[in-house]
N, C-alpha and C positions, 0 to 999 in steps of 0.2 A: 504493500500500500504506500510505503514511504517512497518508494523507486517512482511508482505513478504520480505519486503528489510532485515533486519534483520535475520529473517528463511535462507534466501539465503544465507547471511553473514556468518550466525553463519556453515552452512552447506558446505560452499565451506574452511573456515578458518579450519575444523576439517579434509575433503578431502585431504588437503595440508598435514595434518601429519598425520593421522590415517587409509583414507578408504584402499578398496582396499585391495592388498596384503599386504600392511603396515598395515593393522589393526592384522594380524593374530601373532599366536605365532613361537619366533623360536627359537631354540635351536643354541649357538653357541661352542663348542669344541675345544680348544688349539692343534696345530699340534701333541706336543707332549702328549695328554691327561691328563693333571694334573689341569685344568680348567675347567672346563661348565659351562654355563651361559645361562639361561632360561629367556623369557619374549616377552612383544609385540614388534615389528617392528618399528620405526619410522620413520627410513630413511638408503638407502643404496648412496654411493654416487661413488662404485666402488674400492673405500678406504679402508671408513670405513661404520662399522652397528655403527647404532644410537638405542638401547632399551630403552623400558620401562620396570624396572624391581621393587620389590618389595621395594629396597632402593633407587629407584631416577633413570633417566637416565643415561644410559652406552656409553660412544662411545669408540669401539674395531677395533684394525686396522685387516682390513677383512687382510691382508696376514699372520695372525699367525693361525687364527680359520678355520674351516670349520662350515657350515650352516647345521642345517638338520631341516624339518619344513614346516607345508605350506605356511607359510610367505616367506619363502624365496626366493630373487629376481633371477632372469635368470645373471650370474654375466657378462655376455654379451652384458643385452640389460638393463643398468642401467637410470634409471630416474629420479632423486629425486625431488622432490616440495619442491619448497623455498618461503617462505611466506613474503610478504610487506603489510608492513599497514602506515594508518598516512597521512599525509597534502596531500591535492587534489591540491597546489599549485605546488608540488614537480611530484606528477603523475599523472597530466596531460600530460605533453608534457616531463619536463626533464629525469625524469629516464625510460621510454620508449627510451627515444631517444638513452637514453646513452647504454641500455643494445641491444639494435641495433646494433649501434657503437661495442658496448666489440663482439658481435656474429659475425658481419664483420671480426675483427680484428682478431678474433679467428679462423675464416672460418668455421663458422657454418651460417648455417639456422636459419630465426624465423619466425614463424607467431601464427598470433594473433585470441584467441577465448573471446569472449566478452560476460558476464553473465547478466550484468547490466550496469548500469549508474554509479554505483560504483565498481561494480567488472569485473576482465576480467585477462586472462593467456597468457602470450608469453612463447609458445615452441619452447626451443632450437634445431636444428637437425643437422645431418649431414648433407655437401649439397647433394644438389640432395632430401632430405626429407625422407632418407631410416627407421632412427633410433633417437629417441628421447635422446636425451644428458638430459635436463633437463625443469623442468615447473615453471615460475615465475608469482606465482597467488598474480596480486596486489587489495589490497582494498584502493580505494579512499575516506577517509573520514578526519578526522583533530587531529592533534597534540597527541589532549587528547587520542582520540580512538586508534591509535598506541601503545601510553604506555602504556593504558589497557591490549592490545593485548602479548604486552612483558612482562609485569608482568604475564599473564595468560600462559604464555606458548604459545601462540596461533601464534605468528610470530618468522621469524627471523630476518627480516630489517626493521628499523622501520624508516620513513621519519620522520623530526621535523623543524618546523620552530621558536622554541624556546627549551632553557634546558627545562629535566624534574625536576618536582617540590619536594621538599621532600615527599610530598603524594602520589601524583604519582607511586616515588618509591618504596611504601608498606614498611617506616619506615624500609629502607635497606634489602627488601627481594629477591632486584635483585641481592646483593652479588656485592662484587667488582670485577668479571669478566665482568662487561658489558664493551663494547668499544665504544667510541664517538669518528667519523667522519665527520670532514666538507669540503662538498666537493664542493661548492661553497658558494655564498653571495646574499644578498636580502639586503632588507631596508622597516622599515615601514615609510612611506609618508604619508602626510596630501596633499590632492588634491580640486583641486576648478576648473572651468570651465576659459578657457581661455578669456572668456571678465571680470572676475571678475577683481577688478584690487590689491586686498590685492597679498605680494610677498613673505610675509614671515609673520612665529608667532612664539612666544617665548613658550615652552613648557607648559609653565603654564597656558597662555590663551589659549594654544591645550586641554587643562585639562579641563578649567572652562568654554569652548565650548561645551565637549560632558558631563559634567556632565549637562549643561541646566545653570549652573553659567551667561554666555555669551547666547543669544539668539537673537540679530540685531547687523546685520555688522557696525551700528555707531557707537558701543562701541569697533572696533576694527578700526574705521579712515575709512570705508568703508560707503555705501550708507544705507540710513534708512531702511532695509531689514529683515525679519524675518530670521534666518540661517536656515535650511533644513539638517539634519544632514542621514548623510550614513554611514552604517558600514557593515562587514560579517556578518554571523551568529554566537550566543554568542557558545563559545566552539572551534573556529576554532583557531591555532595555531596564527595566526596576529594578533585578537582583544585580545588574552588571554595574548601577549608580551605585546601590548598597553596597558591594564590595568596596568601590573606590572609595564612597563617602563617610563610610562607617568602620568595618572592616579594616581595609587599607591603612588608615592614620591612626587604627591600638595595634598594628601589627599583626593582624592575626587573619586565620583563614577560615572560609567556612566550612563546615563540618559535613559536605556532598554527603555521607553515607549514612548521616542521624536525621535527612533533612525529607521530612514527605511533598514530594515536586507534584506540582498544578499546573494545568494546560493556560489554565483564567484566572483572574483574579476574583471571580465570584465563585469556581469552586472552590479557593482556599478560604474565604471568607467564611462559607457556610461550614465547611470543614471546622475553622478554630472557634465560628461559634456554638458549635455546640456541644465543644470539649475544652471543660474550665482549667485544664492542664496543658494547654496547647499556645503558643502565640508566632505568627506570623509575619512576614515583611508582604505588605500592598501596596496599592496606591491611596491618597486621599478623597479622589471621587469614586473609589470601589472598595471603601469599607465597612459599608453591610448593614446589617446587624451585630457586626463586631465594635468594639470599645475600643478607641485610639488613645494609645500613652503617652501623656506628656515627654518633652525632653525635659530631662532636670540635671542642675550640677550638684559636686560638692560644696557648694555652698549653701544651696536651698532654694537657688534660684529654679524657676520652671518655664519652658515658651510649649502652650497649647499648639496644636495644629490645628486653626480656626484659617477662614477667608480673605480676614486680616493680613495676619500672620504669616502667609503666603504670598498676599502681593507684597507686603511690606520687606520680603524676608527676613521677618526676625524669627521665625520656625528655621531652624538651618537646612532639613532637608528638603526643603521648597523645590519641586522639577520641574521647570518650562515644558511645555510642548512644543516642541523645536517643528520646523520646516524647512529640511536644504534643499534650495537649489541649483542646478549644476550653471557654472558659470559659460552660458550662452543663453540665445532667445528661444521663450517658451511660447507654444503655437499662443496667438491671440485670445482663446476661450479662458485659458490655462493662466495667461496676467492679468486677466478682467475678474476670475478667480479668486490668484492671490492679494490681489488690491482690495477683492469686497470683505478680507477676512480684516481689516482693519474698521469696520464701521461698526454701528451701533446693532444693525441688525445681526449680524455675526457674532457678535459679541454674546447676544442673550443666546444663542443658540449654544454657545459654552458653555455658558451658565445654566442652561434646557439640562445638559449631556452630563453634567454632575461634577464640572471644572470648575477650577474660577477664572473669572474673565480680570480682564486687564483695565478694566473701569477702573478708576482712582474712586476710594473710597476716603472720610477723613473721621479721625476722632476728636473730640474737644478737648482741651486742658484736665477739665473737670472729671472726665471719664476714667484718666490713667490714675488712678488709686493705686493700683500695681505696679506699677511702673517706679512712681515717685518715692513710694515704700520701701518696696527694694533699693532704690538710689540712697535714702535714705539711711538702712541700713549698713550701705555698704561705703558711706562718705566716712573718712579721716587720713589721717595723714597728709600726704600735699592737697588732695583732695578733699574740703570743709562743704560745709552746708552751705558757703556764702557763696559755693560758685551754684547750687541748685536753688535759692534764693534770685538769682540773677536768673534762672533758667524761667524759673514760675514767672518774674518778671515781666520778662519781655513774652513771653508765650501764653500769657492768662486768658485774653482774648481772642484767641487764634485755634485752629485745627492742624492738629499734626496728619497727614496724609499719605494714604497708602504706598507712593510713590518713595521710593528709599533706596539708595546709589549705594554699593558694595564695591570693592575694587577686589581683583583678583592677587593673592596673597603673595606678598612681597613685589608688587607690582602699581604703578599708576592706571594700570587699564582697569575699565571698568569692566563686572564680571556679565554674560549674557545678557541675564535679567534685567541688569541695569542698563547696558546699552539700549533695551528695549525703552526701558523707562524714559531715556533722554527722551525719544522720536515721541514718547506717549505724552509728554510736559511739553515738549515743541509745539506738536500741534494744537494743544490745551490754550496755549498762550498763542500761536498763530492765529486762529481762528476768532480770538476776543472771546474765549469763557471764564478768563482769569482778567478779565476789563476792571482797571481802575483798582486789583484787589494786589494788598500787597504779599510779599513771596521772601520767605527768609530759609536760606540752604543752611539749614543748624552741622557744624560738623561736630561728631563723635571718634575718642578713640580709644583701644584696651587701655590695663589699666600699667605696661608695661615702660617702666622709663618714667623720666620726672612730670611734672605734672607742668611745666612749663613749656617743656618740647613738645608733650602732646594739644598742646594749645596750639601752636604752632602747625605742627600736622594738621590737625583735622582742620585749621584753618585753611589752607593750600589745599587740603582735595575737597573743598568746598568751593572754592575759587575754580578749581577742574570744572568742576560739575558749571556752574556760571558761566565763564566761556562757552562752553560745549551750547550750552542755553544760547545765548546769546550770539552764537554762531549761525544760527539755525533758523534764525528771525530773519523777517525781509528787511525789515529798517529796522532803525530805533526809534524811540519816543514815541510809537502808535500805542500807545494804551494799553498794550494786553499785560502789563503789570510791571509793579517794581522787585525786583529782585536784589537782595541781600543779603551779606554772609555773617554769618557769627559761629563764634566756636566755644563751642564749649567743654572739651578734650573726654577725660574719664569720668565727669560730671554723673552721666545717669547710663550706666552697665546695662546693659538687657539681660546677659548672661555670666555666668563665672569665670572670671579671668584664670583661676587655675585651670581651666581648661585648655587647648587650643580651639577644638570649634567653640567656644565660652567668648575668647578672644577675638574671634573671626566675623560674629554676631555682634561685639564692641564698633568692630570697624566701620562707619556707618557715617551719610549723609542723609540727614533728613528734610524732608518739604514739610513748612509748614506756613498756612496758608491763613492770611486778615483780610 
């Protein structure tokens, strides 16, 4: 069955760019004849032809050439296949949903031909069903198999529930054309059945859990119980984050042969709920009827996995929904596409599919009780109350906002999520929905080094973040807001600086909005 699924794979992923009258040769000819260009077909998209030719693929804007060849398409009744590969987490329900959505909105037709359990095509059409606009053949498998697929040539959108890896990338052979979009949000969770009664673990006993280090819930304050460990299947974008993110930085490895493996993440959900000696690695929109556990340090500090906490990342294992695309032109249906997955309609349709969307959400002053407590707790030394005094100050009447800049560790760059964020405060402010209201970049930092340096720090990638803003704007002085930097260094910790990710969660620019 495994040899079939693959035959089929391998056969439908080739159909998408080659069969057909795509496989044949054509000759393309400049209006004016001082050009020809010879080779196989790959895709027409009404546009442009997409070839294969002896030095690499062509893409040629169809209104300069003429066609002649028996490749060549009816320029009438154009179709092109666009290929999706990668996490089953992503197509199953969301990006069906969304290219739905984008065909509505578009007023077009779809319907759906189904190859397998993994593969299946929604055809775009005219309404009424006259004429095929375009074919979106997706393959449901995980993370890894995606980026094969796009190194290979073999897709055009690749779903990911984690970056791709330096290997991954064939030691930079995807070229710096490729494009990374996130078009919504996930979270990996640790779940346990709702009579268990543990509420939270600290990431490193998440670690020395699934490597088999921990094996009875006594050694975590819980009942003399042997643990029952559940994960996905090894290769699936979730367990491959978890290793890196968890795993990876206490050293340890997981325990493959103590660990009961899942096709889905709803059968393992139903699996750990309904055995109170059991807990799991999921996702955050596929955990169930199961109980999600806090992250908590050695200090006492705790970050929930709420909606929040997700877009803001202060939950550390927060996971985009990535979308790469290979760096070249994608048929027309296929950029009208990825362009509508930034609008408002798109958006709820994430939030439909049980994500979170990228909508800026904000909280008031007044709201973070938690927040202030533990800062307060955790204020002495170079760090006093007068600098969280100064925090309340200036911030009493303002909302701290979902939007929240990370940089990548021991680096100026900002990490995915955040580069996402810029373009999502850009437009926010481009547009005038931040008219007239003022914008303060608060910078935060662990709690490592004097407390004067980190003033200085989080001052400077607060300033980053500003530029970047301000870069991105058409003019100055149109109204869509003042923006402003202040720093306030190891002022108010989200997490335990004895930590490393405790530290990592410190590192932080936040919007906060009057």
């Amino acid at each position: 069955m495994n040899g079939l699924r693959v035959a089929l794979r391998a056969a439908l992923l080739i159909a998408g760019i080659t069969t057909g009258a795509l496989a044949q040769e054509v000759t393309l000819r400049a209006n004016e004849g001082s050009l020809i260009i010879s080779g196989e077909l790959i895709d027409h998209d009404g546009e442009f032809y997409r070839i294969r030719t002896p030095d690499g693929p062509l893409t040629v804007d169809a209104a300069g050439v003429n066609c002649s060849g028996p490749g060549c398409p009816d320029p009438a009744r154009p179709a092109p296949r666009i290929v999706i590969s990668g996490a089953r987490t992503m197509s199953d329900v969301l990006m069906p949903a969304l290219l739905e959505a984008f065909a509505r909105d578009s007023g077009m037709g779809m319907k759906r031909i189904t190859h397998s359990d993994e593969d299946f095509t929604y055809v775009l059409t005219e309404q009424g069903g006259k004429r095929d606009i375009a074919r979106f053949t997706f393959h449901a498998g995980t993370s890894g198999e995606g980026f094969a697929d796009l190194l290979a040539g073999k897709a055009d959108i690749i779903m990911a529930l984690r970056e791709i890896g330096a290997q991954e990338a064939g030691s930079g052979t995807l070229g710096d054309g490729v494009v990374t979009r996130v078009i919504g949000l996930d979270g990996i969770v640790a779940v346990v059945a709702r009579e268990n009664p543990l509420s939270r673990i600290s990431p490193e006993d998440l670690a020395r859990v699934f490597s088999g280090d921990i094996g009875n819930w006594s050694d975590l304050g819980g009942p003399d119980a042997p643990i029952a460990l559940h994960g996905r299947q090894s290769g699936s974008g979730l367990m491959e984050a978890f290793r890196r993110r968890v795993m990876q930085p206490a050293e340890k490895k997981i325990a493959n042969g103590r660990i009961a493996r899942h096709d889905s993440n709803a059968d393992l959900v139903d699996a750990v709920a309904a055995d109170p000696s059991a807990i799991g690695i999921t996702s955050y929109s596929e955990r169930g009827n199961a109980r999600a556990l806090a992250l908590a340090g050695r200090c006492g500090f705790e970050i929930r996995p709420t909606a929040f906490n997700l877009k803001s990342e202060d939950y550390p294992l927060t996971a985009p929904l990535f979308l790469y695309l290979p760096g070249r032109r994608l048929p027309k249906t296929a950029r009208e596409f990825v362009k509508f997955l930034d609008t408002e309609p798109a958006q709820r349709v994430v939030r439909w599919a049980g994500f979170v969307d990228l909508r800026p959400a904000g909280i008031p002053m007044e709201r973070q009780g938690e927040r202030l407590a533990n800062a307060i707790l955790a204020a002495g030394g170079d760090t006093g109350l007068s600098d969280l005094r100064r925090l309340v100050e200036a911030m009493k009447d303002m909302r701290r906002h979902s939007i929240t800049f990370r940089f990548e560790e021991g680096s100026s760059r900002l990490d995915s999520q955040s580069q996402a964020n810029i373009e999502t405060l850009s437009r926010l402010m481009a547009r005038g929905d931040l008219r007239g209201r003022e914008i303060i970049l608060a910078g935060f930092t662990d709690g490592e080094g004097s407390a004067k340096a980190n003033l200085a720090i989080a001052k400077k990638r607060a300033e980053v973040i500003r530029r970047a803003l301000l870069a991105r704007m058409p003019t100055s002085g149109d109204g869509s807001g003042v923006i402003k930097v202040m720093s306030f260094g190891e002022a108010m910790p989200m997490a335990c600086d004895e930590e490393e990710w405790g530290r990592r969660v410190n590192r932080r620019v936040e919007v906060w909005i009057r």
